[in-house]
N, C-alpha and C positions, 0 to 999 in steps of 0.2 A: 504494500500500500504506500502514497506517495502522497503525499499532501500539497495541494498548490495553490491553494488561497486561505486564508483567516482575514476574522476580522474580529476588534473589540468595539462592544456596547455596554458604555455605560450607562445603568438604568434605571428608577429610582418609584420605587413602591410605598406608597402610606401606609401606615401599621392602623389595623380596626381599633386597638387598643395598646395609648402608650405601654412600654415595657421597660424596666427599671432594675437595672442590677447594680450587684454593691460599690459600680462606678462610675454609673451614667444610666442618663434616662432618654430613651428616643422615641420619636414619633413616625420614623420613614427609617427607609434603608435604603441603599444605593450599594450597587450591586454591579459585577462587572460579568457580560457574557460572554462565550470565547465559542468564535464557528470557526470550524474547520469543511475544508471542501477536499476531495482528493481528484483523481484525473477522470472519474467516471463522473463526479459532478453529484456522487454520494456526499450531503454533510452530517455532522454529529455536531453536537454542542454542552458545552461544558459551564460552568458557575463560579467566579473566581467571589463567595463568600465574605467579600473582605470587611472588616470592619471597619466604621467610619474616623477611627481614631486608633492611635495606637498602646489602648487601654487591654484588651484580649490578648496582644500579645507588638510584637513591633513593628508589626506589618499596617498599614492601611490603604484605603482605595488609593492613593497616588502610587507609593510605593508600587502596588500590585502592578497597574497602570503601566508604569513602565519599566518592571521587568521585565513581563510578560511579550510589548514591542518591542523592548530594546535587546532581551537575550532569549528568551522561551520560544516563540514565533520562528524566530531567525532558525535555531537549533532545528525546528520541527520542519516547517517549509521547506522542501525537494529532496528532503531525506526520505530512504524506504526501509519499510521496518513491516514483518509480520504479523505481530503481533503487539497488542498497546504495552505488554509491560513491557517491552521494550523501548519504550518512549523515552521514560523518565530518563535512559542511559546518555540521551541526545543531548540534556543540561547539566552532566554531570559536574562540570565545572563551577557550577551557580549552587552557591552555597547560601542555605537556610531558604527564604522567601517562601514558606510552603502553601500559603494558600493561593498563591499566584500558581504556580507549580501545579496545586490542584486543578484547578479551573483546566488549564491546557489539557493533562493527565485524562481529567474525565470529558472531557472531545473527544479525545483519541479511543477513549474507549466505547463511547456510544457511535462513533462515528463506524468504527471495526464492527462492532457486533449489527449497528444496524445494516452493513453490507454484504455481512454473512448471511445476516437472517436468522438473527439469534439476539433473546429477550437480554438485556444486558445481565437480569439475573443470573439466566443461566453462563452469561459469557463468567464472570465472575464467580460463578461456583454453587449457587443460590440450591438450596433445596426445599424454600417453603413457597406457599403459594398464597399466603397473607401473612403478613406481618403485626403485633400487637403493638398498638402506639400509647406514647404518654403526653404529657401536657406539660411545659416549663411556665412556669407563672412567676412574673416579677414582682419587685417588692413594691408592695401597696403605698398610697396616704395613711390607712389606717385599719387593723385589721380585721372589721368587717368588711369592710370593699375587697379584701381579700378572699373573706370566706363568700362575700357574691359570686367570686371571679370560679374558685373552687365548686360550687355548686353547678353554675351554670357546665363546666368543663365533667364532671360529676354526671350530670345529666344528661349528659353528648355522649355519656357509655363507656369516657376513658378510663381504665381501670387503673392508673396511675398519675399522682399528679408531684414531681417536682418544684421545692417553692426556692426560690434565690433569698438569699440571707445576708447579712452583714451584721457586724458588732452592733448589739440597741437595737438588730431585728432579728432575735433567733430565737428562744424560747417561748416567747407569748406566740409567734405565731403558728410556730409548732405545734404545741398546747392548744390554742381554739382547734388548729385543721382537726388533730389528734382526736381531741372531743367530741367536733360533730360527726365527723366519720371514722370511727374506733376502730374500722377492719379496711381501710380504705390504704391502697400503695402507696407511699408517701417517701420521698427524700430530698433532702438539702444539698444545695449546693453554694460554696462560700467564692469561688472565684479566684482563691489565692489570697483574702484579705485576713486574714485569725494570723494572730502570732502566737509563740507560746507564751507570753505575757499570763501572767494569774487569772485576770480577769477573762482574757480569752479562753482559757481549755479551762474554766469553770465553765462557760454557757455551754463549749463545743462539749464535756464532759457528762453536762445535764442534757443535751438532746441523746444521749445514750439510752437512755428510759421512756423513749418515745415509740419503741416497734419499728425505727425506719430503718428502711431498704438500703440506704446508705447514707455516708457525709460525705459527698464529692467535692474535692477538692479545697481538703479549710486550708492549707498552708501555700507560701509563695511556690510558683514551678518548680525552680530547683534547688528547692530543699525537702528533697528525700530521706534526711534525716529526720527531720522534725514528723515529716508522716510517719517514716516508720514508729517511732517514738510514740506518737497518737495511739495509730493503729494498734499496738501492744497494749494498750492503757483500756481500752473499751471493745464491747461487744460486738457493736456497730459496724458492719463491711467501710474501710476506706477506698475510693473509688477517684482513682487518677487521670485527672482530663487534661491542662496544661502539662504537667509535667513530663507528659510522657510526647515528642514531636517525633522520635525517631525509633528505629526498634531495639537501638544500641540503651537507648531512656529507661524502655522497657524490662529488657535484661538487668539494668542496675536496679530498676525499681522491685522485679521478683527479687532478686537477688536479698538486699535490705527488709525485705517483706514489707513494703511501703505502701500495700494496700491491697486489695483482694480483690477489686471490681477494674475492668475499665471501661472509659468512656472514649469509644473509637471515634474520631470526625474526621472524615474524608478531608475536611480542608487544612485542620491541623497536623496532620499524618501526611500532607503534601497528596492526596487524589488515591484515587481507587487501591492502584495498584501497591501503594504501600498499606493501605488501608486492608486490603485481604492477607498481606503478612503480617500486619501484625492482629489480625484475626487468630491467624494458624499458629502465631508466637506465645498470644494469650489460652488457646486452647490447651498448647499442650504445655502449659505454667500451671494449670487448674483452674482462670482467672475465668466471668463468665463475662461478657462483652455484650455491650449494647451500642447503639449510634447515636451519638448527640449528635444537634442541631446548629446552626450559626443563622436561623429564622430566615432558612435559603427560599428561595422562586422556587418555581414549580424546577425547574432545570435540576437543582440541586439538592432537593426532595425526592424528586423521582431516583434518583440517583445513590438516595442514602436509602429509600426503599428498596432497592435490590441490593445494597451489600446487606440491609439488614435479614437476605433469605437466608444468608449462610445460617450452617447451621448451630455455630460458636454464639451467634445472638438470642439465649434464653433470657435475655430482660426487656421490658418494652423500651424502643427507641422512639426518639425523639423524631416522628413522621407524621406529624398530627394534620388535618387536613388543610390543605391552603386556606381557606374559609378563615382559620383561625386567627389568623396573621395579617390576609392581605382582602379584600374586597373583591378585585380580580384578580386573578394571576396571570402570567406571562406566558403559560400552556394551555393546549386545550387536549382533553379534558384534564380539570387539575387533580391534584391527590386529593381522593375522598377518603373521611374514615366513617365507618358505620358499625357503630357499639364499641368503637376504641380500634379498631380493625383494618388496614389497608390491604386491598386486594394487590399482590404484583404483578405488572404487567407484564402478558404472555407474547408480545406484538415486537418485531424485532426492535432493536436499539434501546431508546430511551422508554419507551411505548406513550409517549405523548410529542405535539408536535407544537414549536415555539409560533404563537402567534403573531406572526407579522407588522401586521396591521396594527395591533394593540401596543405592541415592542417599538413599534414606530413612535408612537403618541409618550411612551416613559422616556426617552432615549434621552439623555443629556448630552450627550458626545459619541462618535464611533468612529471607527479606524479600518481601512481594510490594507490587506498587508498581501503580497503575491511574491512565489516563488523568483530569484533571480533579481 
């Protein structure tokens, strides 16, 4: 396969409902799209995730922006390659940038399988045929408006709801979710903001006694001590999302025993293809894997909905239905969940198809880039 045109779209979506984690609160996202075309005029299309600042990690839309044209593109254009995980090998040189990285990665993979004729689940290894979703809900004004937000998500049939946390918001809101709904899946995630400070691993100490599924991610990325440390001290599964960007992370994180869950995201992992090793990395650690979210387009959804077939994914991921996020989305038809549920798509490539038209009217800027 031989890639001879890309281009980027950058694109910019309203959120139905601000969302507020323990660094920032937004109301939109902007979003970068990545087409690839090959010489049959076959395209795929990929999600470069990025976040609007560089709070998530030290990446942001510009950043992304132009690695992607100025080294990713270049790399990938008139080169021929069999098979996508051979992709990533084209920027071997280009060091960290992974959600840029992402985005290219998974073109090249929905672009392959769509030419094959093959559901990207199955290109990627996939063995289920729906996938169970959760709900990330951020931190409220005040915490009834949360347990609104909880109910209504409750009521839409997800059987899991994650709540973002920070120092001054972690137990009381624990405690209310915990009480109205006593058998309901519930866990935390800190972001990287807890230090071991007294005050901190007392609250992170006291959500121990809550029944939850896990505490993902109370300590900065790379301190894998301090989790381990945690992790030893309480019941509670530690569950590593930041920390872990590469599978060498991985390895020191089982190693240290710095946590028992992880949270795999395609964009953090740098795109599919590292994303299903370290699927196969955490399988055979004993660790059980789920897919988090980065509140992707329909592109980037569909997209975590097929690596969540694999069969290393026994927790619900973060696939919940476009609806929840965005008003329209950017594919047709978009991810639906129904009773918590997303069907995967049997139809080759991405099994949805980037709306045009509508892609036209978000577009903030675009680029197209040709072989030579």
């Amino acid at each position: 396969m031989r890639v001879v045109a890309a281009s980027l779209h950058l694109v910019r979506l309203d959120l139905v409902h601000e969302f507020q984690t323990s660094s920032h609160r937004k109301g939109h996202l902007d979003h970068v799209l990545v087409r690839l075309e090959d010489e049959s005029g076959a395209v795929g299309w990929g999600e470069i995730a990025s976040p609007a600042a560089p709070y998530y990690n030290a990446e942001n839309v510009d950043t992304c922006w132009t690695v992607a044209a100025g080294y990713l593109l270049p790399a990938v254009l008139g080169a021929t390659w069999d098979h996508p995980a051979q992709v990533p090998a084209l920027w071997r040189r280009v060091r960290g940038n992974e959600f840029a990285k992402a985005g290219v990665d998974m073109a090249a993979w929905t672009l392959w399988s769509g030419a094959a004729g093959v559901p990207l689940a199955t290109a990627l290894g996939g063995t289920r045929t729906e996938v169970v979703a959760g709900v990330s809900l951020g931190i409220e004004p005040t915490v009834d408006e949360l347990l609104a937000q909880v109910a209504v998500h409750v009521g839409h049939g997800y059987p899991r709801v994650k709540l973002k946390i920070a120092p001054g918001w972690d137990v009381e809101p624990v405690r209310a979710v915990r009480a109205a709904w006593p058998d309901l899946d519930v866990h935390v995630d800190a972001n990287g903001v807890y230090t071991e400070s007294d005050d901190d691993l007392a609250a992170l100490r006291a959500l121990d006694g809550y029944g939850l599924t896990m505490i993902e991610q109370p300590f900065a990325p790379r301190d894998l001590l301090a989790h381990a440390r945690f992790a030893a001290s309480v019941g509670t599964p530690v569950c590593l999302d930041e920390s872990v960007e590469t599978l060498a992370d991985l390895a020191l994180a089982v190693h240290l025993q710095a946590g028992r869950v992880l949270n795999i995201k395609v964009s953090r992992m740098g795109g599919l293809t590292a994303a299903v090793a370290a699927h196969d990395a955490a399988q055979a650690a004993g660790w059980p894997v789920w897919c988090g979210g980065m509140h992707e387009f329909g592109v980037g959804r569909y997209a975590n909905v097929a690596l969540s077939a694999l069969p290393g994914f026994t927790l619900p991921s973060d696939v919940s239905g476009s609806d929840k996020y965005y008003a329209r989305d950017v594919v047709v038809p978009p991810v639906v969940a129904r009773a918590g549920r997303v069907t995967v798509p049997t139809e080759p490539g991405l099994g949805a198809q980037v709306d045009d038209e509508w892609l036209a009217g978000t577009t903030l800027r675009s680029e197209r880039f040709t072989a030579g």
